[in-house]
N, C-alpha and C positions, 0 to 999 in steps of 0.2 A: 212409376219412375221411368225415365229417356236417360238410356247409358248412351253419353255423346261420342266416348269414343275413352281408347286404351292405351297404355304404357305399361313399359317394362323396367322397375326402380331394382336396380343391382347393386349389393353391397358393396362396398367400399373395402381393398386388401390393408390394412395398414402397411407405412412401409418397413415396418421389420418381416414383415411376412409378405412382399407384395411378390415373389417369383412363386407362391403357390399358382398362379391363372398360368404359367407358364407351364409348370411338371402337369397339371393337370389335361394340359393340351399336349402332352405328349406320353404316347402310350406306354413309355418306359414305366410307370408306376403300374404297369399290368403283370409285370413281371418280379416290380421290387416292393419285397413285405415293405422294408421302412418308409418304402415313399407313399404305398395305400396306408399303414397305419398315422402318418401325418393326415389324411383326408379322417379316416376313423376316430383320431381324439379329439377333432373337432367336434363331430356330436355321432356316435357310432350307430344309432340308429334310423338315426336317417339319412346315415349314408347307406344302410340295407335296406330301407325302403325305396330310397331313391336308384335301385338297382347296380348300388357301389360305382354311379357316376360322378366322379369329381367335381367335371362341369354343369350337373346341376345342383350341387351340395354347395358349389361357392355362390351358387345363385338363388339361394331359399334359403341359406344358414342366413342366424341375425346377425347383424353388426356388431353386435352388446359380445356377443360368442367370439368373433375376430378380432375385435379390442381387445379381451380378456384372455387369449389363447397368444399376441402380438406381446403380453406382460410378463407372461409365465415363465420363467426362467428353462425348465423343465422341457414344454414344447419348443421352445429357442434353441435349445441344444438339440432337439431332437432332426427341427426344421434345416439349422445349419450343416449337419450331419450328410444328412439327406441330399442338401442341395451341389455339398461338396462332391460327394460320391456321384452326381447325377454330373456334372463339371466334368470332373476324370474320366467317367465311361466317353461324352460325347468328347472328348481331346484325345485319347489315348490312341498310342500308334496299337493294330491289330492282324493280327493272319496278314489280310491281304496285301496292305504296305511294306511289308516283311517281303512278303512268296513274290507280287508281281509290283512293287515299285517302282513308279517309272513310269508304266504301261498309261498312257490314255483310255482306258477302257470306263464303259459306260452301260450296264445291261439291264433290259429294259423286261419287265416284268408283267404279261397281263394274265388276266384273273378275274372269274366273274363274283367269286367272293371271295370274302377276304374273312377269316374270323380270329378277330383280336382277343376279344372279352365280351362277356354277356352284355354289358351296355352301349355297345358298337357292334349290334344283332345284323349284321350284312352279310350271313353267313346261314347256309343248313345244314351243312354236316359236314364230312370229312375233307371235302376238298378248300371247303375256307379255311377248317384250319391248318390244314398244311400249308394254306398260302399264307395266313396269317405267321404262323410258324418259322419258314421259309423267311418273311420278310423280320422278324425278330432276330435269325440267327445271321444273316447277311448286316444287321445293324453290329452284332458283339465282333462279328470276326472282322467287319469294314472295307466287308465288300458294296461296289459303285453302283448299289440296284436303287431303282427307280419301280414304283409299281404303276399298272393302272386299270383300275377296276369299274365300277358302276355303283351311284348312290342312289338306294333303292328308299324311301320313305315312309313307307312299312315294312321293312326287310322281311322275312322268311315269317312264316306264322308261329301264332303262340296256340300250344296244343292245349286243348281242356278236355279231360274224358269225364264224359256222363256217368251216371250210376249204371246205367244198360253197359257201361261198357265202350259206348259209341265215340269217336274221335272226333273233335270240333275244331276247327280252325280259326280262331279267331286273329285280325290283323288289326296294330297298333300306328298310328302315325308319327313320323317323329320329326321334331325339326333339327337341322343340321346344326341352327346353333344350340341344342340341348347336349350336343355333343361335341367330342375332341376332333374337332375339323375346323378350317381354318377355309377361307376364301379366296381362292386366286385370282390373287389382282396383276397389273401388269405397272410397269414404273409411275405410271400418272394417275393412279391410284382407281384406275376403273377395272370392272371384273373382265379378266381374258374370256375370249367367246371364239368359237369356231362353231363351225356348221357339219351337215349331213344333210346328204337326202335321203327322204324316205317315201317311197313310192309319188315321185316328184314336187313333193314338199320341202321348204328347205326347212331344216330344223335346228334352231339353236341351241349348244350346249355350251354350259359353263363350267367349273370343275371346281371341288373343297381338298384341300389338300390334309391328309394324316399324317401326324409326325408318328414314326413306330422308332423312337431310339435316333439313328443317325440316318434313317430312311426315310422318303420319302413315296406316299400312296397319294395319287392323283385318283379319285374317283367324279365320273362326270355327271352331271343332272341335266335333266331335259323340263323342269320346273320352271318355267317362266313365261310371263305373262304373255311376249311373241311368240308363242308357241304355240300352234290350234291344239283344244281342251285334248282330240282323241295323240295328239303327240306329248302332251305333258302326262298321260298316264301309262307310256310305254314302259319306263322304269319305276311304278307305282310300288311292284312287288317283285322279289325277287324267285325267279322261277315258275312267275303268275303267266295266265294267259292263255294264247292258242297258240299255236306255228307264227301266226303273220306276227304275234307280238313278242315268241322269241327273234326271229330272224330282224326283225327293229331292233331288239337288244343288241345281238352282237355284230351289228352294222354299227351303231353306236360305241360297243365298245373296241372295235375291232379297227375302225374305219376312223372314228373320232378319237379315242384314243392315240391313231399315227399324226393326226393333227396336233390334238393339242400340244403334245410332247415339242411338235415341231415350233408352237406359238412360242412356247416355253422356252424356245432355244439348246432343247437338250438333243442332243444327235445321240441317238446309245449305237456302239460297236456292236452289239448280243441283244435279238430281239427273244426270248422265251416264249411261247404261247403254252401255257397251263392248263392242259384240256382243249377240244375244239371248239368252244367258243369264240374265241379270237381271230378266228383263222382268218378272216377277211382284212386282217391287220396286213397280211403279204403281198395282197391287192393293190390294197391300198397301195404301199411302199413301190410295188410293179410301177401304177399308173402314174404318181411322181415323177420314176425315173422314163417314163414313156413319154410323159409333157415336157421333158426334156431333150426329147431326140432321140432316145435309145431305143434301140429295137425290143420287143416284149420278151424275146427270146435269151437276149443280154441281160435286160433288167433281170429277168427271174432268175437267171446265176446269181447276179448279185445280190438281189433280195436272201435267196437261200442259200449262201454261203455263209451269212449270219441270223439265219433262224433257227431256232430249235422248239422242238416238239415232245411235250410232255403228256404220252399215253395215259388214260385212266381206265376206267371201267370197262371189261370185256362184255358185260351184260347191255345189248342191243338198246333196252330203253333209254341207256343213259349215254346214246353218242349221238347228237345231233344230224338229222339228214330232212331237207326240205323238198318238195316234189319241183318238179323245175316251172312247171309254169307258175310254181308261188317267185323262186328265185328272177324267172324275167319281170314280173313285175315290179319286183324290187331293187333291180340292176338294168332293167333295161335301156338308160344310156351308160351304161359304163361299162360293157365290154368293148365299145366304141374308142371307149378314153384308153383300151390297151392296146387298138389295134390289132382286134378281133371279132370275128363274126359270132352269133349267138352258139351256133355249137360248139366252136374250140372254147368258148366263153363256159359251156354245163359241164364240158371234157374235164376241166380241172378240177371239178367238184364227185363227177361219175364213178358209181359202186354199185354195184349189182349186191343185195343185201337180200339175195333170196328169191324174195317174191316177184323182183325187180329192179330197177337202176332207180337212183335217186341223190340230191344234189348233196353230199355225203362230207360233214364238216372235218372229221377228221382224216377221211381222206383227201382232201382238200390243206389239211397241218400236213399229212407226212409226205406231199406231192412238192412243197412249199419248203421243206425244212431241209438241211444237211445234218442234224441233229436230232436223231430221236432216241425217244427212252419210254420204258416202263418203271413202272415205281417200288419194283420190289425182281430180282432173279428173277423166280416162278412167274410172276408177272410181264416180264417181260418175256419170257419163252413163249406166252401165252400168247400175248401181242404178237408175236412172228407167227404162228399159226392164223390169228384171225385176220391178218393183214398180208396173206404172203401171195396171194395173188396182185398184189398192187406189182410184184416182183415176179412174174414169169418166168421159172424155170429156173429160180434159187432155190436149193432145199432150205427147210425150213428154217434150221438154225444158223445159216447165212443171212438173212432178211437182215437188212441192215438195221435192226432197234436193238436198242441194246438195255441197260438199267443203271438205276440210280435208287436202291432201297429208302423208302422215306422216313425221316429221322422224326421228331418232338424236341422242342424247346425245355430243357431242363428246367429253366429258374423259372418260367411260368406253372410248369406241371407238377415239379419234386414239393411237397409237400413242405412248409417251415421248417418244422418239428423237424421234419428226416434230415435236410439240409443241414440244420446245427448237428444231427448226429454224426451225418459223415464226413462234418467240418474237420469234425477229432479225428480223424484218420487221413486228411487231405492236405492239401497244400492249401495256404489261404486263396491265391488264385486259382481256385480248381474251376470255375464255372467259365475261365476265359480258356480254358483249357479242357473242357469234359468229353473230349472226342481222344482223351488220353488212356487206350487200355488198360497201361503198363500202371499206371496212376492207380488208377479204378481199386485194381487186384487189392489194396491195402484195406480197403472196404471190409474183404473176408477175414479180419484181424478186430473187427467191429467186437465188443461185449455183448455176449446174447441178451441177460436182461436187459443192456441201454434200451437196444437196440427193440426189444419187445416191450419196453413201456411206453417208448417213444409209438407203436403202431397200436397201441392201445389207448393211446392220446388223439394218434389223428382217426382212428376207427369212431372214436366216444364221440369227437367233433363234429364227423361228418355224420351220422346218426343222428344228432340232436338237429342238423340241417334237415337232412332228409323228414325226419317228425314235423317240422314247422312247414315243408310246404307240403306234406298229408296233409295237414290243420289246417292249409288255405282250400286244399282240393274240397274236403270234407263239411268246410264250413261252407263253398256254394252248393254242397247236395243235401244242405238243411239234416246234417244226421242228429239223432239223439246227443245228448248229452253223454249217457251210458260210452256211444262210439267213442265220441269225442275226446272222452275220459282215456279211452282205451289207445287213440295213436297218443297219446301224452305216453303212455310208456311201449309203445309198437318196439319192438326189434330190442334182442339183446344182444350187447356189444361182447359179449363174452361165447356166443355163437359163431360155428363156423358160417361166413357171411360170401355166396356168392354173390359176385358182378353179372348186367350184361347190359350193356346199353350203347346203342348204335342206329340207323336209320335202319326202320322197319322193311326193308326190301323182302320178297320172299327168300330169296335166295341163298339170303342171311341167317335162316332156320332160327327166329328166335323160338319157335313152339317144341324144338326138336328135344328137349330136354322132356317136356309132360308126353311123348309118346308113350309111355308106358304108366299111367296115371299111380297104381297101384304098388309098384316096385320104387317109384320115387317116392309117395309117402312114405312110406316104407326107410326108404333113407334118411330124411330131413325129421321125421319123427322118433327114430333111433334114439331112446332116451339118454344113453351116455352120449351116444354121437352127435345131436344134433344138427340142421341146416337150415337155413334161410337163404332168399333168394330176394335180390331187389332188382328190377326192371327198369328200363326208360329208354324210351325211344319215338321217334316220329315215324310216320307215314307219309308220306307226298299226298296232297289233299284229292287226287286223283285214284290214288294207288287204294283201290278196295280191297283186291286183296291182302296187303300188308295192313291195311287197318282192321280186317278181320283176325289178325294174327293178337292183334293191344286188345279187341273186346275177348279172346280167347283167354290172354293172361288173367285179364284184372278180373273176369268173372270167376276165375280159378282160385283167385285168391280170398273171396269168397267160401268157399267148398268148407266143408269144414275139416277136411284131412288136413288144408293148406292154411288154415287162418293161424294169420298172425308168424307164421313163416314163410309170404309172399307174397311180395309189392310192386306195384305197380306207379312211379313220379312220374308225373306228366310234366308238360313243355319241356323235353330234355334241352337243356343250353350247357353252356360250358360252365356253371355253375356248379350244375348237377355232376354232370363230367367230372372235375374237379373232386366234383365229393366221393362219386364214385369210386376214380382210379385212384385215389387215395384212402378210401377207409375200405375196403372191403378184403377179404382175404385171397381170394379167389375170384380171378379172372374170365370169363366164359364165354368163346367165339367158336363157335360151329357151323361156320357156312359148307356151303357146297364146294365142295373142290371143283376146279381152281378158278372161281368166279368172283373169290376176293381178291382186288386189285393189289392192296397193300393191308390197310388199317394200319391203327395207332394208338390206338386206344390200349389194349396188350400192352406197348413199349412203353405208355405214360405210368401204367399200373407197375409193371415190373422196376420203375423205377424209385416207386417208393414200397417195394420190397413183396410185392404180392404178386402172386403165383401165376401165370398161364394156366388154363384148364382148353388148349386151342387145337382145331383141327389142323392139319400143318400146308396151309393154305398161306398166299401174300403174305409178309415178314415173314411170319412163325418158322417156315423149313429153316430159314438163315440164324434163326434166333434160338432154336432152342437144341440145347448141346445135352439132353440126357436127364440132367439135375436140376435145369432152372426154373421148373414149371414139368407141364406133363402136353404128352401130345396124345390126343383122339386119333387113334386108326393107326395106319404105319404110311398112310401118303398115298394108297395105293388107289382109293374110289376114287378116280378122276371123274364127274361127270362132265357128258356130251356138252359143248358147248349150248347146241340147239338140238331140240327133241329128242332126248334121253328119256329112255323107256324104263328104263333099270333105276331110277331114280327113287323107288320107293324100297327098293331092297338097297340102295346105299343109304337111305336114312336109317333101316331098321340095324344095320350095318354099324356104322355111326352113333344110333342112340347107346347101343348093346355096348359099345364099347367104354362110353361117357357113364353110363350106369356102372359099369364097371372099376373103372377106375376112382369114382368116387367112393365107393363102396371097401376097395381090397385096399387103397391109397390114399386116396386124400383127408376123407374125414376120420380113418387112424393115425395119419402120420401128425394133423392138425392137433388131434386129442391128448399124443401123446406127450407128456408131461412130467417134470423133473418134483421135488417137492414143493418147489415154489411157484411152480405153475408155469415153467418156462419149457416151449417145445421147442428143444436144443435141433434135434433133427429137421422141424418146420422152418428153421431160422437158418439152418445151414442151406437148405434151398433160397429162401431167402436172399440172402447175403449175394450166393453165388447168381441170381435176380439183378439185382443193383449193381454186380460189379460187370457182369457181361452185356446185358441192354444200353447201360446209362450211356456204354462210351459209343458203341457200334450202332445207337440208333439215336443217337443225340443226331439235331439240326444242324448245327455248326458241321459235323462230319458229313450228313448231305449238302447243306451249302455248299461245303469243298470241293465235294466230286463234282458238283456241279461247274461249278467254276473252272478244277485243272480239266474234267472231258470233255466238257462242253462249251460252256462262257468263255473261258479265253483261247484256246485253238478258234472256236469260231471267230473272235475279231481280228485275232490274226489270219483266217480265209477271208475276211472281208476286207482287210487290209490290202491285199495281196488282190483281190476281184478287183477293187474300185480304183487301184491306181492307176495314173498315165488315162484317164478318162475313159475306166471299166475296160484297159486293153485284154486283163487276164479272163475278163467275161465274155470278151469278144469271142478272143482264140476258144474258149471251151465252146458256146453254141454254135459256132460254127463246128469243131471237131463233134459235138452233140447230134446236128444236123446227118452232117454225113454218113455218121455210123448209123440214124437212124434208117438212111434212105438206101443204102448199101447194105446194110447187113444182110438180108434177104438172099445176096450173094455167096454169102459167107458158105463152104462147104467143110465138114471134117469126118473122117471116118475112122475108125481104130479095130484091130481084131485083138480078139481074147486070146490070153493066154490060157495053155491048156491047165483045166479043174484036173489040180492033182495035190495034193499032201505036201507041203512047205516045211520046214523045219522056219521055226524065230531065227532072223536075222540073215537068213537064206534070200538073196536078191533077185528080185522081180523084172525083167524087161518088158517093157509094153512100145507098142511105134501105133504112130499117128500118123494120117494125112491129112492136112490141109491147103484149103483152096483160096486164101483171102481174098482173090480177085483183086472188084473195086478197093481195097481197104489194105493193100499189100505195102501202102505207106503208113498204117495207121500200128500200135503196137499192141498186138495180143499175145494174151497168156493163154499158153495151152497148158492141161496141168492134168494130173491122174485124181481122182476123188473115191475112199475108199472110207467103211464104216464097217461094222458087224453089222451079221446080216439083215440081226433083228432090228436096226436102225435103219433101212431099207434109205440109204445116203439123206438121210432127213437129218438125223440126231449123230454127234458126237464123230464129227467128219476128221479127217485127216486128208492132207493135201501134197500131190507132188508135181511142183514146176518140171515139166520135158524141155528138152532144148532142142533147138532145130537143127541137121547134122546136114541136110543139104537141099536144093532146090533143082526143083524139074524143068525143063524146057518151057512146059506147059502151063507155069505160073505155079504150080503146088508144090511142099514142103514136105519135107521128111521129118516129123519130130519121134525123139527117142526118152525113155524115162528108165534108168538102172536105180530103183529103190528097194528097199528093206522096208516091210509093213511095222510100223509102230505096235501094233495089235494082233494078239495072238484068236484066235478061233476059225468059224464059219464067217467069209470078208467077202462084199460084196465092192464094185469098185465102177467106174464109169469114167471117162475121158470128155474132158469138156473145153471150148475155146471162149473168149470173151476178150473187149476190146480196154485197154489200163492208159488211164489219165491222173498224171500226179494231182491234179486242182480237184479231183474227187472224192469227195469225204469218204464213201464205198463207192468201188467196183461199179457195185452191181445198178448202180445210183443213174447208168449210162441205159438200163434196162434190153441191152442186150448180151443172149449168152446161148450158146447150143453146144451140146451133147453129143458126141461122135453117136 
């Protein structure tokens, strides 16, 4: 047989049902049971086979199935229901219409993944789905984001582990129309195109747009036919590659990203960059306002009076840095186009990271940004430590980053079942509102048994999930039948059931539980007590070490101390996630302190009513108040950022403690039981779970902070830069300039007050002199700076403005300071001058400052 050639024959919607193609192109139904159960009574199993994608379920269901479903009185109601509620959410006024009405604002959003749902896999792990998240709760609350990310066409790989144990990588190709993406066209009906270079190729990119609710995600492709083959494979995979084919990534999305938007005709006020990927996004925006006349010095006021920068990972491997001779090849005309020579050109990217300097991307975000943040307190304190030499002679806890704890998307993550339970206790609108404390608190009024048959519903659920994808693992390593037989009843749901599943990093200690092999059997075998344990996670297909960490578990679970109470799902996706942070009882994160950024996984779990078991590392210090979970350790094993020797006495440190608490706490408190089998005391933790995470780590309440500390002050500094034709960016680089070439000048001295015994409240005078010279027009703050001593003026500062009482002949200043120390003890103290500019988001942003 000669196959001449091929078609694609697509069902036909009737039209009583014809706005299903419409909800299925918008990701809102990732979020709303009743609008995936409309996809599901079509034919519910093959919308699980087809990986709960909509838009290939309308494309393989039969026609005979959508006539029949278009008749049904039943689906009719259920369809119209659905479509109403779907009506209302995209109309309704929200949050932001309310807070900033009025405001032209427009904040633009980049991200090199984004993770929605398991069947829009453009995601590996944490950081897609907070962006994914992120762009879900900016749709409920109606704030004006715009995303824009990269369409990768095998997105992140699917994991298959061997019977050895071994981790496989395998990648799936997808087509973009198999999915909820949409083509951008422009009014005459051709697809929008802009370019990029890349190592002096010009490269065409087109973009597919994602509706997420009221949002919109612009993600770009470099797929097409004008494209030479090795440029059409630079966005093949997501996180694939070497160096030269990251650095093509976020030139693409950094660089092509400020294009398209502009094709688009969308101007955003608040540019975000979500990690340093993007960071060539301010470049860009620079070299714009340079082909206009502006000087480079002016533009980057402007550009960075509305950017903001979103710190991630303190763990070295995961901050993008290129060596510079890769960087001139790939920019080599374009520090040209800023009106810069090649070195001031490597200067904006320059970080000495140890061993040596190197073209440093998120140094390159926080040089570029008047906005930056960590993603959790601790995280951010942490971020000032590993960044505080960008800021010469700030103490630490000055370094201008600040935080933004990251939140989860309730109505994606809260379980059904739990949702109707704490329906009964809520206002009907509680999900437009779940950043409502005061709300929450009614929760703890919940009925223990509802409230424990309802977690024995979605625990049974997710169990029988988890058994069916053993049964796919199982079925390619050819097991006996006998096995076979045996994951049909794997895991009892009446078992206390830990969690742990997260990207296999080392750092992340998933092995740190089996240090003690014999004392853990010991636990999880406890005849009245019982434990089980279920695992899932990915490695980076690079990361040997963290793939040695998956052959450790799964061959463990093997053992026969461990069988049948520890498991090991492979391809972790947000399916599994799902099932996970929903049925299990217990929680389990034990990284190293303080090398968790944030995570989220904890907040997802705790909100449908299960426990932390967490070291108090990213969120957790914020999050847990005593009762709502349990914390490993007291906080205090901080390890060394880089080369900590002591690291193996903080794990034995660490395990001792988690053996512990499982042992004297958790799996009695779990066990114990009223006559009808309800743990009144396991449910009061519980309870008080769901009413304190759901509000204080929901999305909507990070959307917000994002918006009143960030998003909209910055459009209004960009407001305020770019009027009257960048006059207020002028005046700053020039006042920039000067201070930078004068300070040098700048002289101050101060003497000590005599080391004597102070009673509280007793007042201190200190005198200063200084010498401003050159800069005797410009305005400085001379100020006292005082801490405990053990804080050596790093941590937990107090400050006091002197004023100047008189002036010398000779150009120098008399300053004087009469305060009362806030703080009682051993106080150390230090006198410092620095130059203050209202248009400066910080101070210290001027990066000059000197110390009597």
């Amino acid at each position: 047989m000669s196959i001449l050639g091929r078609v694609t024959v697509l069902p036909h919607l009737p039209k009583a049902i014809e706005r299903l193609d419409e909800l299925a192109h918008n990701l809102y139904w990732t979020w709303s049971p009743e609008a995936r159960e409309l996809f599901r009574e079509l034919d519910g199993s093959l919308f699980e086979a087809l990986g709960n994608n909509p838009v290939v379920l309308l494309r393989d269901i039969s026609q005979a199935r959508l006539e029949e479903a278009a008749r049904d009185p039943m689906y009719l109601a259920n369809y119209q229901a659905v479509m109403a509620a779907f009506d209302t959410y995209q109309q309704r006024d929200a949050w932001f219409a309310n807070s900033y009405g009025g405001k032209n604002h427009v904040y633009a959003y980049f991200c090199a993944e984004y993770g929605w749902h398991e069947a829009v896999a453009l995601y590996s792990g944490g950081l897609g789905i907070l962006a994914g998240d992120h762009t879900k709760a900016a749709s409920d609350i109606g704030v004006p984001l715009v995303g824009v990310g990269l369409w990768y066409p095998e997105g992140y790989f699917h994991q298959r582990i061997e019977a050895d144990g071994g981790q496989e990588a395998v990648y799936q190709r997808k087509s973009p129309y198999e999915l909820p993406l949409h083509a951008v066209m422009d009014s005459k009906g051709n697809e929008v195109r802009v370019s990029v270079a890349i190592q002096g190729r010009d490269v065409q990119l087109r973009a597919w747009r994602v509706q997420v609710g009221r949002v919109s995600v612009y993600m770009l492709d470099v797929d097409l036919p004008e494209n030479a083959p090795e440029d059409r494979e630079v966005l093949k995979r997501l996180y694939g590659g070497d160096q030269r084919t990251r650095i093509a990534q976020e030139i693409i999305l950094g660089i092509g990203g400020v294009r398209l938007l502009r094709a688009l005709n969308i101007s955003p006020t608040t540019w975000h960059m979500n990690e340093g990927h993007s960071a060539f996004m301010a470049l860009e925006r620079c070299r714009e306002l340079v082909e206009k006349g502006v000087p480079f010095d002016t533009a980057r006021e402007v550009v960075a009076s509305n950017t903001i920068f979103t710190v991630h990972t303190p763990v070295a491997a995961g901050n993008d840095g290129f060596p510079f001779d890769m960087v001139g090849q790939f920019f080599g005309g374009f520090w040209g186009s800023l009106g810069l020579n090649q070195q001031a050109f490597y200067d904006l990217g320059r970080h000495d990271v140890g061993w040596g300097p190197i073209f440093s991307m998120p140094a390159l975000a926080l040089r570029f940004a008047s906005g930056r943040n960590g993603v959790a307190e601790l995280h951010g304190d942490t971020s000032r430590r590993i960044w505080n030499d960008l800021w010469s002679e700030v103490p630490t806890e000055e370094v201008p980053i600040g935080h933004v704890t990251n939140g989860v998307h309730s109505a994606t993550w809260i379980a059904p079942e739990l949702q109707a339970v704490v329906e009964t206790v809520l206002p009907k609108n509680w999900l437009e509102n779940v950043d409502d404390k005061t709300m929450w608190q009614a929760v703890k009024n919940l009925n223990d048994k509802t409230l424990w048959e309802s977690r024995k519903e979605v625990k049974a659920r997710s169990l029988r999930f988890l058994r069916r994808r053993v049964r796919r693992q199982l079925t390619r390593h050819g097991v006996t039948p006998t096995v076979m037989q045996g994951a049909q009843e794997l895991f009892d749901s009446t078992t206390l059931t830990i969690g742990f599943a997260r990207r296999f990093a080392t750092y992340k200690r998933a092995t740190l539980i089996f240090r003690d092999l014999d004392r853990l059997a010991n636990i999880i075998n406890n005849p009245a007590m019982p434990v089980q344990m279920v695992f899932a996670g990915k490695a980076h297909p690079a990361d040997k070490p963290g793939q040695s960490l998956i052959s450790i578990i799964h061959n463990l679970s093997k053992d026969p101390r461990f069988s049948g109470r520890l498991l090991f799902v492979e391809d972790y996706d947000m399916a599994i996630g799902r099932a996970l942070t929903r049925g299990v009882d217990v929680w389990l994160n034990n990284p190293r302190r303080p090398l968790e950024a944030s995570g989220t996984s904890g907040q997802k779990a705790a909100m449908n009513g299960i426990l932390n078991l967490s070291i108090l590392d990213g969120w957790w210090p914020e999050g847990y108040d005593g009762h709502n979970g349990w914390a490993i350790g007291d906080g205090s094993s901080n390890a060394v950022l880089e080369g900590d020797n002591s690291e193996d006495k903080i794990d034995a440190a660490d395990a001792d403690a988690l053996y512990d608490l499982l042992e004297r706490e958790v799996a009695p408190l779990y066990y114990n039981r009223d006559e009808e089998g309800v743990p009144h005391d396991w449910l009061a933790r519980s309870k008080d779970a769901i009413a304190t995470i759901s509000p204080a780590f929901s999305a909507q309440r990070m959307v917000k902070d994002y918006v009143t500390t960030y998003y909209a002050p910055a459009s209004e500094r960009f407001a305020v830069m770019s009027a009257n034709h960048n006059e207020a960016a002028k005046e700053l680089a020039t006042w920039r300039k000067n201070v930078a070439q004068n300070w040098h000048s700048v002289y101050i001295s101060a003497k000590a007050t005599e080391d004597k015994i102070r009673n509280i409240g007793e007042e201190i005078e200190l005198e200063a002199i200084l010498y401003p010279r050159d800069l005797q027009d410009t305005e400085l703050c001379v100020e006292v700076v005082y801490s405990l001593e053990q804080d050596n003026l790093e941590h937990d500062l107090r400050t006091f403005r002197m004023t100047c009482q008189e002036s010398f002949s000779d150009g120098g200043q008399r300053y004087k300071a009469h305060f009362k120390p806030e703080l009682s003890g051993r106080l150390v103290y230090g006198v410092r001058v620095y130059p203050v500019n209202g248009s400066l988001a910080s101070p210290f942003d001027a990066h000059a400052i000197r110390w009597a």
